[in-house]
C-alpha positions as a Markdown table, in Angstrom:
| # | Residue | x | y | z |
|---|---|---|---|---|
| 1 | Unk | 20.8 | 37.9 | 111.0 |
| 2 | Unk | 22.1 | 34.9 | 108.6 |
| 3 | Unk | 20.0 | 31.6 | 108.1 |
| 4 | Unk | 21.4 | 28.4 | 106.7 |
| 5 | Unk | 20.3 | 26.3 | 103.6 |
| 6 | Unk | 19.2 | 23.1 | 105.3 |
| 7 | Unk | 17.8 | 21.5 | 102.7 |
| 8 | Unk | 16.5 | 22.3 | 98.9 |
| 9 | Unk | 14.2 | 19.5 | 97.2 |
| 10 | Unk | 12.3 | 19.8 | 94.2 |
| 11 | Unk | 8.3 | 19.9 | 94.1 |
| 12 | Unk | 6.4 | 17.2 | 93.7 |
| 13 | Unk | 3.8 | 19.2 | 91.5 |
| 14 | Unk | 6.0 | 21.3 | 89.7 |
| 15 | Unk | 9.5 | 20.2 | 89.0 |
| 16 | Unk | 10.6 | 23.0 | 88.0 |
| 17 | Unk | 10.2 | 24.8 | 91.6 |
| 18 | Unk | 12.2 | 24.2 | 94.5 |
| 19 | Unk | 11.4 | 24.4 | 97.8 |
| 20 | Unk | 13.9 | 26.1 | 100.2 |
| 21 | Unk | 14.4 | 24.6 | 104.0 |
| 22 | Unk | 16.1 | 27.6 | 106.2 |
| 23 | Unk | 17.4 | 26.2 | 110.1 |
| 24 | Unk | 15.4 | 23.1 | 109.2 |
| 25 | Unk | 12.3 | 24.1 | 108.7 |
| 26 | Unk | 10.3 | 25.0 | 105.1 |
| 27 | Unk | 10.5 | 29.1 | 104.2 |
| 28 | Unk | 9.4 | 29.6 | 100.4 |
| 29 | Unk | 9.7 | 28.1 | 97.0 |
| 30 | Unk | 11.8 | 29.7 | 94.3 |
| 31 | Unk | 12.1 | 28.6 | 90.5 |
| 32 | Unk | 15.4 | 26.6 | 89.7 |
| 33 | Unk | 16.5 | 28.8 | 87.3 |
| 34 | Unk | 16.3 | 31.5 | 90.3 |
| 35 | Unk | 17.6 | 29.1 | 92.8 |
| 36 | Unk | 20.7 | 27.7 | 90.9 |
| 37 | Unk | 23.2 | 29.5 | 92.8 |
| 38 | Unk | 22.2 | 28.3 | 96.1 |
| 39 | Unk | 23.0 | 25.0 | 97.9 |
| 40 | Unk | 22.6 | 23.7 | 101.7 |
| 41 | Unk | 24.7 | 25.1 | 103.9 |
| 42 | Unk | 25.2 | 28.7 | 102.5 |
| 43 | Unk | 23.7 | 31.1 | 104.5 |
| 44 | Unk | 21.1 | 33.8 | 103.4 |
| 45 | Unk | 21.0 | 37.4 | 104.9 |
| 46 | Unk | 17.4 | 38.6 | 105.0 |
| 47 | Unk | 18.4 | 41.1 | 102.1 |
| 48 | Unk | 19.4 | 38.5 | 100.1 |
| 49 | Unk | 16.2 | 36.4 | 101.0 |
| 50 | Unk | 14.2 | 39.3 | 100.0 |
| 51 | Unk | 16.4 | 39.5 | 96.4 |
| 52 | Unk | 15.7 | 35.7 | 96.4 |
| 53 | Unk | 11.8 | 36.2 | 96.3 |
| 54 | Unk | 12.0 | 39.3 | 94.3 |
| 55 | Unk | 13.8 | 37.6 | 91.4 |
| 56 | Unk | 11.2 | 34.4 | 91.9 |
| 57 | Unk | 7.9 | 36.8 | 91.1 |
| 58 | Unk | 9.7 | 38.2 | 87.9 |
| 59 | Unk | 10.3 | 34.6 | 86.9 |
| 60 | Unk | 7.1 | 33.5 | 87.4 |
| 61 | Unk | 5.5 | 36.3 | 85.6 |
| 62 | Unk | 7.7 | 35.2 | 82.7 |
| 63 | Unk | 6.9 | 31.5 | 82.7 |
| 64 | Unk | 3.0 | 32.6 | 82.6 |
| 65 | Unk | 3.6 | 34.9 | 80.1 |
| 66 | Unk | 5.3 | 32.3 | 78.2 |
| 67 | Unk | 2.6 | 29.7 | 78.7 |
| 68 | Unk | 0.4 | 32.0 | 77.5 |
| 69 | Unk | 2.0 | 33.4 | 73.8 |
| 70 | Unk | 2.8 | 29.5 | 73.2 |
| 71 | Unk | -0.7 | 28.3 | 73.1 |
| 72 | Unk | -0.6 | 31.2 | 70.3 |
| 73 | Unk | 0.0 | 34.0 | 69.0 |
| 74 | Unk | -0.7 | 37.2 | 71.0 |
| 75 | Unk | -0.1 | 41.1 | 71.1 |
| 76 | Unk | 1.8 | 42.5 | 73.3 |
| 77 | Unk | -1.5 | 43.9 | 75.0 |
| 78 | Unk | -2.9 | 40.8 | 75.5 |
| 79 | Unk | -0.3 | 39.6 | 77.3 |
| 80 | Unk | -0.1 | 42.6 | 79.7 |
| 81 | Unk | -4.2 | 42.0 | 80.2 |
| 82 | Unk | -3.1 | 38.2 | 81.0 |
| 83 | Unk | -0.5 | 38.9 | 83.1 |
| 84 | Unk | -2.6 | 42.3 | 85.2 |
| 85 | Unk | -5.1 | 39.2 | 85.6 |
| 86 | Unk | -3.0 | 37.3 | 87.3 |
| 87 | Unk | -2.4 | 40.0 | 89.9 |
| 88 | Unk | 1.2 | 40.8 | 89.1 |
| 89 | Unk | 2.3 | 44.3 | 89.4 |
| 90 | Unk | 2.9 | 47.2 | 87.1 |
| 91 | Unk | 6.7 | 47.0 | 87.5 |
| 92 | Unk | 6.6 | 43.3 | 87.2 |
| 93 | Unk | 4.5 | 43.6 | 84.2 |
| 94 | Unk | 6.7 | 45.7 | 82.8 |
| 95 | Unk | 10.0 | 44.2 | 82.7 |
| 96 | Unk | 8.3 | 41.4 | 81.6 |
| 97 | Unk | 6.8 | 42.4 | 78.5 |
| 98 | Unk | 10.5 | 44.3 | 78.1 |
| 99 | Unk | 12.3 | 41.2 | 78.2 |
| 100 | Unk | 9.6 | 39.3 | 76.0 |
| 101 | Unk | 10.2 | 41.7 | 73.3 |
| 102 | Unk | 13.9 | 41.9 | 73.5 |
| 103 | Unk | 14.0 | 38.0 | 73.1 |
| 104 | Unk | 11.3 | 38.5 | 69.9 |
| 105 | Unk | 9.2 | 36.7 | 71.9 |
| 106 | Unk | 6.3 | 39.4 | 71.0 |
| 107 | Unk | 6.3 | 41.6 | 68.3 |
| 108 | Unk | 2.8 | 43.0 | 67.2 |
| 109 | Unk | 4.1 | 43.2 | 63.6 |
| 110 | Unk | 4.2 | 40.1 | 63.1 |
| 111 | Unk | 1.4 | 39.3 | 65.5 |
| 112 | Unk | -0.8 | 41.2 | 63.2 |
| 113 | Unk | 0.3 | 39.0 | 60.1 |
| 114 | Unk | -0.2 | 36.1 | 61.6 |
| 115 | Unk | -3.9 | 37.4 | 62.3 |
| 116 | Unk | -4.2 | 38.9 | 58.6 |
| 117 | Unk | -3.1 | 36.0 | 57.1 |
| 118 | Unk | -5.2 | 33.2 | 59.2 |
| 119 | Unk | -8.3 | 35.7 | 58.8 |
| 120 | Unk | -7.8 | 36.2 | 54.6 |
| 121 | Unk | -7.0 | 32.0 | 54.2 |
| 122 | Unk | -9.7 | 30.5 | 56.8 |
| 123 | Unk | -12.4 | 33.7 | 57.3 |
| 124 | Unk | -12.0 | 36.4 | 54.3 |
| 125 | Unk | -13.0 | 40.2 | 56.0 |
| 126 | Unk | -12.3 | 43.5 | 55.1 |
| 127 | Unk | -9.2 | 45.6 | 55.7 |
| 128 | Unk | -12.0 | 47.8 | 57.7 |
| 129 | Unk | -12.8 | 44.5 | 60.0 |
| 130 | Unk | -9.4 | 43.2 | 60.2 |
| 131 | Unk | -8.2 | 47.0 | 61.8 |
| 132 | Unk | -11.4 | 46.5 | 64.4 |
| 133 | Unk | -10.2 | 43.3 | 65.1 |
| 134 | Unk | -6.3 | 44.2 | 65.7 |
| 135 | Unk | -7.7 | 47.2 | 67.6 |
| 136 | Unk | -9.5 | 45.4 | 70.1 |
| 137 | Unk | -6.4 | 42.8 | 70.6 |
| 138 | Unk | -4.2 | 46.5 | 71.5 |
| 139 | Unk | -2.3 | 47.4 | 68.2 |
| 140 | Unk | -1.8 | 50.9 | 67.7 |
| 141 | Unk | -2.6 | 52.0 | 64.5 |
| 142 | Unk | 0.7 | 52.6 | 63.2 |
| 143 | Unk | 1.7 | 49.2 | 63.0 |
| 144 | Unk | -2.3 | 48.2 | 62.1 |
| 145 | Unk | -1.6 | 50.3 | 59.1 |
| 146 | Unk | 1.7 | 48.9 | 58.6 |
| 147 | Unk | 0.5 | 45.1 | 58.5 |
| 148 | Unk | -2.3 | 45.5 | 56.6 |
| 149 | Unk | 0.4 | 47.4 | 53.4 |
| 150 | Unk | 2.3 | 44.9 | 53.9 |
| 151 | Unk | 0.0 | 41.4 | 54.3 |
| 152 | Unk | -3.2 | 43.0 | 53.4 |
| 153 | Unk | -5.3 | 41.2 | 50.7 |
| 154 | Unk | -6.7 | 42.4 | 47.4 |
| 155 | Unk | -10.3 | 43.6 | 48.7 |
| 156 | Unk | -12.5 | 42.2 | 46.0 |
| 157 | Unk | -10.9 | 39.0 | 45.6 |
| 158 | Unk | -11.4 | 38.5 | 49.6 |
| 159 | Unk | -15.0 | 39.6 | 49.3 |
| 160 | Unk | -15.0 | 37.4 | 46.5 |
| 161 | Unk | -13.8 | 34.4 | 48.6 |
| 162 | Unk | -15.9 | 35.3 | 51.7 |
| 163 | Unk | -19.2 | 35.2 | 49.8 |
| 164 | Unk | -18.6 | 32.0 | 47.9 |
| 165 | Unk | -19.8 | 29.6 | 50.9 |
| 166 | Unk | -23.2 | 31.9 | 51.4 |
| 167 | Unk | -23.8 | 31.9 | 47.7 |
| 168 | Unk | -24.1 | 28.5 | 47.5 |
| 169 | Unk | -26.3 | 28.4 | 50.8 |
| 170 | Unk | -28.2 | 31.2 | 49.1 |
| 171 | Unk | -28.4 | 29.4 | 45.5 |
| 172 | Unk | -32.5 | 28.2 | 45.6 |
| 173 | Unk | -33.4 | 32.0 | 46.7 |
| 174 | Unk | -34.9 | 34.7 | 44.3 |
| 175 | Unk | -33.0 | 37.1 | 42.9 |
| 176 | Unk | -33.7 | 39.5 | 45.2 |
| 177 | Unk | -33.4 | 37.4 | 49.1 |
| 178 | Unk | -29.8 | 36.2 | 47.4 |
| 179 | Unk | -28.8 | 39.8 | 46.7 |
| 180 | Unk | -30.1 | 40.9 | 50.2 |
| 181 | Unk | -28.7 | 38.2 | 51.9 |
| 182 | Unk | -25.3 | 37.7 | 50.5 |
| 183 | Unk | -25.0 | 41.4 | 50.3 |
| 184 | Unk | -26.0 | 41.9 | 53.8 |
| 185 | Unk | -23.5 | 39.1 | 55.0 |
| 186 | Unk | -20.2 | 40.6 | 53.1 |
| 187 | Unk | -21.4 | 44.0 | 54.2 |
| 188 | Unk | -21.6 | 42.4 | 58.2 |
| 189 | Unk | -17.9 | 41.3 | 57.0 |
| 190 | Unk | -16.8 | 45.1 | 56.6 |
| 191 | Unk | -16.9 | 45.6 | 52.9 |
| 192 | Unk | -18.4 | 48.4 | 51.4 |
| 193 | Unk | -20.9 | 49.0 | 49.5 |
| 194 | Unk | -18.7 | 49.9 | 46.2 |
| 195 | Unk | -17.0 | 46.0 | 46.8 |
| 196 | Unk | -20.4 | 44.4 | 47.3 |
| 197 | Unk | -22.7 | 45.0 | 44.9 |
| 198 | Unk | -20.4 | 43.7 | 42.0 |
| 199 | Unk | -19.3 | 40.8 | 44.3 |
| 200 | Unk | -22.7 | 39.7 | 44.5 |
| 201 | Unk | -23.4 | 40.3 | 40.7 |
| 202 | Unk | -21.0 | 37.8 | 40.0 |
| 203 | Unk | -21.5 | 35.5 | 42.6 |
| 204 | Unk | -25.3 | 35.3 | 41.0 |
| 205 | Unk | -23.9 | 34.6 | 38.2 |
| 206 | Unk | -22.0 | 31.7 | 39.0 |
| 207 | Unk | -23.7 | 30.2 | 41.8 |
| 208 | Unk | -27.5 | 31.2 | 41.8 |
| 209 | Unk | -30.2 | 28.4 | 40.8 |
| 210 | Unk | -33.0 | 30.5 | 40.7 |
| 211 | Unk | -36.7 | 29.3 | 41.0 |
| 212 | Unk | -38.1 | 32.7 | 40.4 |
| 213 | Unk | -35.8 | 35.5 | 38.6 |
| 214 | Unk | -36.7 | 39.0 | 40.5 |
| 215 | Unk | -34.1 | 41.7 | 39.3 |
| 216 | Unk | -34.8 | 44.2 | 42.2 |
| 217 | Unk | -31.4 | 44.6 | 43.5 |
């Protein structure tokens, strides 16, 4: 059984969706990219309806996907989280993610040095802490290992960096709170032990304004 286009008008709360009039009367909205094709007075077999609305959820998926890396950066993990929220299914998820990656739309390489690099300029952290992080975001290892060769910082300079804004919060203290608490904050940003205590040496050294002098590190 055929049905005829009667009418196609664009939404008046998304322009970018049609909706589709069948023997007069509303039947379902498509995207325009998906509805380009079709004008009144061609007729639809319900297999080609069905291909219609098929082709419409893919879409859709893709423009949410899309709003969603454009706010920023995101792994390709994320996205599937994003777009599993939004109720799609597995195979729509998929081809989705498929086509995003084709189109270099999401590439965790370079998802992870946009990360590295905004966390070394704005937030200083460990390799260590920087691999949690990408972890939890859904990078595999391989490329976590990869990034942080390749856009990885020099570990003492970043503790170096990281502990200069709680040194001079820490200045007034005694020898010994600056060391604990300066220590204990690069530490809680993933260095270790071997990076800190010279760190905080030198940070003493050029930011502490001791009242009292307690060497007890």
């Amino acid at each position: 059984m055929e049905r005829e286009i009667t009418a196609i008008k664009v939404q008046r709360r998304n322009h970018q969706r049609v909706s589709i009039y069948l023997d007069g009367e509303y039947a379902f909205g498509l995207s325009r990219f998906v509805a380009g094709w079709l004008a009144p007075g061609r007729k639809l077999t319900e297999a080609e309806i069905e291909k219609l609305q098929k082709e419409d959820t893919y879409e859709i998926a893709f423009q949410k996907a899309m709003q969603f890396i454009n706010h920023r950066p995101r792994s390709i993990e994320e996205t599937r989280r994003r777009l599993t929220e939004k109720g799609f299914e597995e195979e729509v998820i998929k081809a989705t993610l498929n086509k995003l990656v084709e189109k270099s739309l999401l590439n965790d390489l370079e998802f992870s040095r946009l990360w590295i690099e905004n966390r070394n300029t704005f937030r200083p952290r460990s390799d260590r802490l920087l691999a949690y992080e990408l972890r939890l975001k859904g990078v595999s290892d391989d490329v976590i290992a990869q990034a942080l060769e390749s856009f990885g910082g020099d570990q003492t300079e970043l503790a170096y960096q990281a502990g200069i804004k709680k040194a001079k919060q820490c200045q007034h203290e005694t020898r010994l709170d600056f060391q604990k608490k300066v220590g204990g904050f690069l530490s809680r940003r993933g260095f270790h032990y071997g990076i800190v205590k010279p760190t905080v040496e030198k940070l003493w050294e050029e930011y502490a304004l001791p009242a009292e002098d307690a060497p007890q590190y």
